[in-house]
N, C-alpha and C positions, 0 to 999 in steps of 0.2 A: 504494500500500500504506500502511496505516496502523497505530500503534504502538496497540495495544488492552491498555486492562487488563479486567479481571473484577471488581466485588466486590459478592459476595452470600454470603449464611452459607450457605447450602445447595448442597452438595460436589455436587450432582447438575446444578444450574443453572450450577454454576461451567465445567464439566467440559462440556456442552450449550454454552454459549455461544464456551469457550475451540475446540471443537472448529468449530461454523459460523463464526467469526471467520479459521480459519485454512483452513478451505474454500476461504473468499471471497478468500484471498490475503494475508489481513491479519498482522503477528506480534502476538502476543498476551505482554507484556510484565511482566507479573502477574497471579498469581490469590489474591484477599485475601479474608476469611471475615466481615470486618468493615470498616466507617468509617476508625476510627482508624488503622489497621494501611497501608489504601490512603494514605490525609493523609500519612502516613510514607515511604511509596515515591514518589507522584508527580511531586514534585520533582526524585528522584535517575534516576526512569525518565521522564518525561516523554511520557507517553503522549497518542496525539492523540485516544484519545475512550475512555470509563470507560460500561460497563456496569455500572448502580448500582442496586443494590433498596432498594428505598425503607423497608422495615422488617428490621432486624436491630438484634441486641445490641451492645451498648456503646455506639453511637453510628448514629444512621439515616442514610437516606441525603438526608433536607433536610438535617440538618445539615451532612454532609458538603460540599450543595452551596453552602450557606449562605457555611464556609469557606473556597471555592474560589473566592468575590468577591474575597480578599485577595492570591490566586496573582497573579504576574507571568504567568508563560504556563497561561492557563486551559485546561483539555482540554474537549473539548465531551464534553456529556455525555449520554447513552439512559439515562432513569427505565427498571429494569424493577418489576413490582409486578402482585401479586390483588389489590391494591386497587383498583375501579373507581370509589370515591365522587371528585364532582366537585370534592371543596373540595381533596382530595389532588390532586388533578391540576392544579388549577389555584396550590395551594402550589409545587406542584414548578416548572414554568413557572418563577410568579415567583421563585424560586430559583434561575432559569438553566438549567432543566433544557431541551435543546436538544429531545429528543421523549422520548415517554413509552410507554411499551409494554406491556399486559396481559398478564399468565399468563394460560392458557397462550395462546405466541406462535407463529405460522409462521414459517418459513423466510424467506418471501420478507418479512414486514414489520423481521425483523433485517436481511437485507440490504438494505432499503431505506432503514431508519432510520440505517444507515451510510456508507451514500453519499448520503443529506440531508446529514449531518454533515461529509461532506467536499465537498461542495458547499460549503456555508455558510461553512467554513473556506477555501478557493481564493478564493470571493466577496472575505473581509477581506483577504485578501493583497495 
């Protein structure tokens, strides 16, 4: 099982992701509407992997991952995103983005893109 957060400004994706997250067995440890708001909580909830949409207000989510180079315990992290252009996908990457996933998504590539992530993380251990 693993500690999942949410953040994405759109209350419907939130609520979609918080709910197949906890399908799958996972707890779901926050649900933030923004960037900064998540940067705020990670720390104190320490989640093992952040569902991040790559465009919202106040702060997006390169930045955010941008950020999370300077975390002691990084949480792996699923780009979600309508953005299909290549240069985004391949920012986010370099950014540390663990996988990256298109609106709209299946069932089965969230639950896969989370147990890559916990694959990957068992791997470094």
């Amino acid at each position: 099982m693993a500690r999942v957060m949410v953040v994405d400004d759109s209350l419907t994706s939130r609520h979609l992701m918080k709910a197949l997250a906890e399908r799958a067995g996972h707890e779901v440890v926050a649900l933030c509407d923004n960037g900064r708001d998540a940067l705020e909580k990670i720390q104190a909830l320490t989640p093992d992997i952040i569902f991040l949409d790559m465009l919202m207000p106040q702060m997006d989510g390169l930045e955010v991952l941008n950020r999370l180079a300077s975390f002691a315990r990084r949480p792996r992290v699923i780009m979600l995103s309508s953005v299909s252009a290549r240069d985004k996908i391949l920012a986010a990457r370099e950014a540390g983005a663990d996988c990256y996933i298109l609106k709209p998504f299946s069932i089965d590539k969230v639950h896969d893109a989370i147990a890559r992530c916990l694959e990957t993380s068992a791997a470094a251990s």
